[in-house]
C-alpha positions in Angstrom: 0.1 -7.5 -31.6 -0.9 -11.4 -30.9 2.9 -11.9 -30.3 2.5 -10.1 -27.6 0.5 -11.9 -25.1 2.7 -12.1 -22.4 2.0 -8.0 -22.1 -2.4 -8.3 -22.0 -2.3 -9.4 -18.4 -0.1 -6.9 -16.8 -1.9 -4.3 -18.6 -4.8 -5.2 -17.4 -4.0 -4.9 -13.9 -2.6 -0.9 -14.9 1.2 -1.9 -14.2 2.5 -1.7 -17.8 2.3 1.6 -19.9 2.9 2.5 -23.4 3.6 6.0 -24.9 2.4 6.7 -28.6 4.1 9.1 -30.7 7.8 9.3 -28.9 10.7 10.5 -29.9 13.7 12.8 -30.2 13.3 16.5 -31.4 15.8 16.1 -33.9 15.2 15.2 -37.2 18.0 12.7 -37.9 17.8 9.3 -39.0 20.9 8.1 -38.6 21.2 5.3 -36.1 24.0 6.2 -34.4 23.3 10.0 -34.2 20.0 9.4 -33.2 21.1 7.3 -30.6 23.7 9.2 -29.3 21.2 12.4 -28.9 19.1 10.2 -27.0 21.5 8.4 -24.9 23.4 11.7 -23.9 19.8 13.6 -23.2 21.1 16.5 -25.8 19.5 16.0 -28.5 21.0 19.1 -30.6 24.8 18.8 -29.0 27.5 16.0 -30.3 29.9 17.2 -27.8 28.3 15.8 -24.7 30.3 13.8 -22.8 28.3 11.9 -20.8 25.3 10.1 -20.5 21.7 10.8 -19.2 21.6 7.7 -17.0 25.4 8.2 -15.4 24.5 12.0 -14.9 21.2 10.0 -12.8 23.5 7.8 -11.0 25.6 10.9 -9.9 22.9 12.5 -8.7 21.8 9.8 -5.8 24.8 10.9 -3.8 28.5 9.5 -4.0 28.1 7.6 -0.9 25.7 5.6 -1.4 27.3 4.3 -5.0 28.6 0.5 -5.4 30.4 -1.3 -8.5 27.5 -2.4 -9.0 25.3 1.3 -9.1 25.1 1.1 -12.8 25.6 -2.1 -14.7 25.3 -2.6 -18.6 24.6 -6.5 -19.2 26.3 -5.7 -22.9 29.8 -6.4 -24.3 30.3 -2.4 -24.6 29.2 0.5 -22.4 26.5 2.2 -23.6 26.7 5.7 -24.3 23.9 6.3 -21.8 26.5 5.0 -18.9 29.5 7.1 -20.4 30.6 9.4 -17.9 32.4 10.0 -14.5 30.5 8.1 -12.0 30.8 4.4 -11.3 29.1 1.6 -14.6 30.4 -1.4 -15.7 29.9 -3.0 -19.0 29.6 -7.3 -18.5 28.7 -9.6 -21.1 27.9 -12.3 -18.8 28.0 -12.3 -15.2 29.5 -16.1 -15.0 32.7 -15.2 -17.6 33.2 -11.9 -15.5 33.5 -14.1 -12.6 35.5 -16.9 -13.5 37.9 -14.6 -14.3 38.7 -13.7 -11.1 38.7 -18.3 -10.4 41.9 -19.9 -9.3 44.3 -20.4 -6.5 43.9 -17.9 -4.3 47.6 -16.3 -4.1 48.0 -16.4 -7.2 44.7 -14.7 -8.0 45.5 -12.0 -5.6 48.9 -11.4 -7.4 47.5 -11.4 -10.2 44.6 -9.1 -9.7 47.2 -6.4 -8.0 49.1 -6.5 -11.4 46.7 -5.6 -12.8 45.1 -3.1 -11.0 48.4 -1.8 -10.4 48.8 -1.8 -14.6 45.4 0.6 -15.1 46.8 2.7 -12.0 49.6 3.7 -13.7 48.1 4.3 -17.1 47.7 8.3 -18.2 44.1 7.5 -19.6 41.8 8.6 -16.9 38.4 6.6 -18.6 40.8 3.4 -18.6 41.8 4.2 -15.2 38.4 4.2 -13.7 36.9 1.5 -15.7 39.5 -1.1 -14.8 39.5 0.2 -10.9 35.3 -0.2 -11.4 35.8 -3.5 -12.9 38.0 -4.8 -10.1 35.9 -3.8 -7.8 32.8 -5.5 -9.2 34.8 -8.6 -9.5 35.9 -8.4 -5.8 32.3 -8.6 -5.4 31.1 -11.3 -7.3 33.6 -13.6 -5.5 31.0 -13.6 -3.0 28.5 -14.9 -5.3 27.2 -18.5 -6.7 26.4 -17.4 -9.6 26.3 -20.2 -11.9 23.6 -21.9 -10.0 21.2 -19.4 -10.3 17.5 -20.5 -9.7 14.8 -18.0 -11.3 11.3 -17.8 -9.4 9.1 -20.8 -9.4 7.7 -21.5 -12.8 9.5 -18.8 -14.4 11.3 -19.8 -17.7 13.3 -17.3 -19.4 13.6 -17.3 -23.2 17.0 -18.6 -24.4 17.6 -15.2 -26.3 20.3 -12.8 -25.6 17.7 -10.3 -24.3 16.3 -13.2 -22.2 19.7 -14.2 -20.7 20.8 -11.0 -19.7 17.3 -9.6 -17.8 17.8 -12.9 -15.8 21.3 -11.9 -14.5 20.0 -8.2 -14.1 17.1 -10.4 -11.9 20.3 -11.8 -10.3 22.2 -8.9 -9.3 19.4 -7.6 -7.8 18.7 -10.5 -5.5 22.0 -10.3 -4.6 21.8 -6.7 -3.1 24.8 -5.4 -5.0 23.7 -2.1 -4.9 22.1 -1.8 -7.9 20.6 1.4 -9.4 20.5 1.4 -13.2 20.7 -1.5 -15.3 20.9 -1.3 -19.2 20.6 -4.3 -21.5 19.6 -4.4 -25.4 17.7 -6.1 -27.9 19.1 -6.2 -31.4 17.0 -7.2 -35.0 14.6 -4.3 -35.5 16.1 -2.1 -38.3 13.7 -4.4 -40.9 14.3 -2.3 -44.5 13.3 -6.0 -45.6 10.8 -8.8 -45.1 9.9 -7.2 -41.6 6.2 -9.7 -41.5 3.1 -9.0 -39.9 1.8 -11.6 -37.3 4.5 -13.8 -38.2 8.3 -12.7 -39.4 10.8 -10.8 -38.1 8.7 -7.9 -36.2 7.1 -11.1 -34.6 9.5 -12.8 -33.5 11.1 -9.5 -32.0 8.4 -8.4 -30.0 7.5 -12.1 -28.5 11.1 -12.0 -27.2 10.8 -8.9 -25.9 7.7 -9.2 -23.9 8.2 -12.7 -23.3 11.9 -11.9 -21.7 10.4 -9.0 -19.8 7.8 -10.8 -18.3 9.9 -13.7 -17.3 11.9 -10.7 -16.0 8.9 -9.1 -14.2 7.5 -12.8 -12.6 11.1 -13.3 -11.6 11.5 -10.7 -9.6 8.4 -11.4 -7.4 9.2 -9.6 -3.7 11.5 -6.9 -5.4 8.3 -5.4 -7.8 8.3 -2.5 -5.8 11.9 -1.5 -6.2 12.1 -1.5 -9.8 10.8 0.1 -13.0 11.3 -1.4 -16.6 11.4 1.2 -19.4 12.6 0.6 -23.1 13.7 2.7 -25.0 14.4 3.4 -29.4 16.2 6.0 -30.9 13.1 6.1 -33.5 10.4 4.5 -35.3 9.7 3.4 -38.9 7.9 4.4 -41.7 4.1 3.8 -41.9 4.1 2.2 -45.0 6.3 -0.7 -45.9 9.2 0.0 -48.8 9.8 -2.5 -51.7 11.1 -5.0 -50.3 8.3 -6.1 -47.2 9.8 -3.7 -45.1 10.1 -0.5 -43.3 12.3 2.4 -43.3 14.4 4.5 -40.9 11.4 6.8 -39.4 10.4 9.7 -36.3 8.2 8.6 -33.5 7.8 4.7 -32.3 6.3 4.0 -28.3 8.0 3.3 -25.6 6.5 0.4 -22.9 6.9 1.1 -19.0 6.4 -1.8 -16.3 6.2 -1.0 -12.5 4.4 -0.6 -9.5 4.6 3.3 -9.7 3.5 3.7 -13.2 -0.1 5.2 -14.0 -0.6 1.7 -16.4 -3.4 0.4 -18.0 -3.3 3.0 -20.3 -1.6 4.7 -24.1 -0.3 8.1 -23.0 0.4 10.6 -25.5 -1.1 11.9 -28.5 -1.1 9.9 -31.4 -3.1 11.7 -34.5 -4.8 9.6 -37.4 -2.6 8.0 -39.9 -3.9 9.8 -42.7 -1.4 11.8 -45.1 -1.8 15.1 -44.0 -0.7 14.2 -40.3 2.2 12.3 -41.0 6.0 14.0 -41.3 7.0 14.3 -44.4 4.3 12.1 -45.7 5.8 8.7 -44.2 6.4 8.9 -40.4 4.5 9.0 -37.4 5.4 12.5 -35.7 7.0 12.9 -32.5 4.5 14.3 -30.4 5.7 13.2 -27.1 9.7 14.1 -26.6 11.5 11.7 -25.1 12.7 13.7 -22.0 9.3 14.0 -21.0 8.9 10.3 -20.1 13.1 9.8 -19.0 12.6 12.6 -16.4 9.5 11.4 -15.0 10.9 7.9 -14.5 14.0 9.4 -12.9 11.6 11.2 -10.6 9.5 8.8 -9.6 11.8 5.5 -9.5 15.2 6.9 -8.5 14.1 10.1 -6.5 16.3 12.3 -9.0 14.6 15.6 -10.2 17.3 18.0 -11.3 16.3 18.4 -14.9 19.0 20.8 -15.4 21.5 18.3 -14.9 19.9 15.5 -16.7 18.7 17.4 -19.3 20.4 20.6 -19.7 18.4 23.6 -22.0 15.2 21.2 -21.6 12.2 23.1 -20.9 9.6 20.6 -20.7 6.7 18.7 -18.5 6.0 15.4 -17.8 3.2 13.6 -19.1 2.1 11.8 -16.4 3.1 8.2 -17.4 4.1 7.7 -13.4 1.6 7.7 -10.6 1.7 10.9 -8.4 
């Protein structure tokens, strides 16, 4: 797509990867089943509890975990962060902070209320998200975070997406102990005037490659640490509905960035687009499921290779996406 420029470069020099024909097994096309299936790593169970990429951070071993292991740059923890071992959900790093700001007796008063409040309290997911939560804060104390200087020449785009990979950039400078980082970008569910080379589609994917490449450039000396990987509960239809848009669909493509991935090239299988090969005579099918590419970025990036336990009844293989 010519809105995505920023993405020719890096995949020319084989560090960016894209996936054709991903998905989930299941059939749904409700948003928020869909991504609950994916997010949870059961595709065909509404009762599990937690989430692929906590059940990952458990796996690196307890002792080695921060407030900081898993952080969601979003208002709300994602469901892919539910679960018993250490995430935090902040909407911005300099509000988190600020809260903390003040005199310094009475912030320490007041922050032992409070922790003394979500101590007491019977709910044990409040418990542990306000002890994780004071704990971060402790942290960033530490930290000058509103004067934040990206890499040279690296200018981050203004939108939300932009704004928070620059303070994942920043927590990662700042040797927090970082692991697992989850941010979001909102505007694709186009049932109307989605555009071609111009539009809403556009203007989507130049802030996404855009914000991961400033993202990417920022992060210079860290390149080896760190794997990008997005992620979509499903695609859209082939053909566009009434109104210059595109319906809930199966299989859309998922873009990996890193040192360790086997880039320069489209994995998986995409078949032509004619009308015999698509799902019900409208979608792109899922030939590729989505565990296949989750596990082998687990594997490869975080060291963590107990399918059983990030994927439980998955019987898959990877596809290769990460170099060997």
């Amino acid at each position: 797509h010519p809105a995505m420029q920023s993405f020719e470069q890096v995949f020319r020099d084989k560090r960016l990867a894209i996936v054709h024909g991903i998905g989930s097994p299941n059939t749904t096309r409700s948003h928020f089943d869909a991504q609950d299936y994916m997010e949870s790593g059961t595709p065909f169970s509404k009762g599990t509890a937690s989430g692929w990429l906590n059940r990952a951070v458990g796996l690196l071993g307890h002792d080695a975990l921060t407030p900081f292991s898993a952080v969601s740059l979003t208002s709300a923890m994602p469901r892919s962060l539910y679960g018993d071992n250490p995430a935090v959900a902040i909407n911005n790093l300099q509000d988190f902070a600020i809260q903390m700001r003040g005199n310094p007796s009475g912030v320490k008063i007041a922050a032992k209320s409070f922790e003394d409040l979500y101590d007491q309290t019977s709910f044990g997911l409040l418990k542990d998200t306000g002890k994780e939560s004071f704990d971060a804060l402790k942290m960033l104390q530490k930290a000058d975070i509103k004067n934040y200087k990206p890499a040279q020449n690296v200018i981050y785009p203004t939108s939300a997406l932009g704004n928070s990979l620059k303070q994942v950039a920043q927590l990662i400078k700042m040797d927090v102990g970082l692991e697992v980082a989850f941010t979001e970008s909102n505007g694709w569910d186009t049932h109307y005037s989605q555009g071609k080379d111009t539009g809403i589609f556009a203007r989507n994917v130049n802030d996404l490659s855009s914000s991961i490449m400033a993202f990417w450039n920022d992060l210079d000396a860290y390149q080896d640490e760190v794997t990008v990987m997005t992620m979509t509960e499903f695609g859209r239809t082939v053909h566009q509905n009434g109104t210059g848009g595109t319906d809930h669909g199966r299989a859309s493509c998922n873009f990996i960035l890193g040192n360790l991935v086997n880039g320069g090239l489209v994995h998986g299988n995409l078949p032509p687009l004619s009308a015999e090969n698509l799902e019900d005579g409208r979608d792109l099918p899922v030939t590729t499921d989505f565990r296949s590419v989750f596990s082998e970025v687990a594997d490869k990036q975080l060291q963590v290779n107990n399918n059983h336990v990030l994927f439980p009844d998955w019987k898959g293989s990877q596809i290769g996406v990460m170099k060997s």
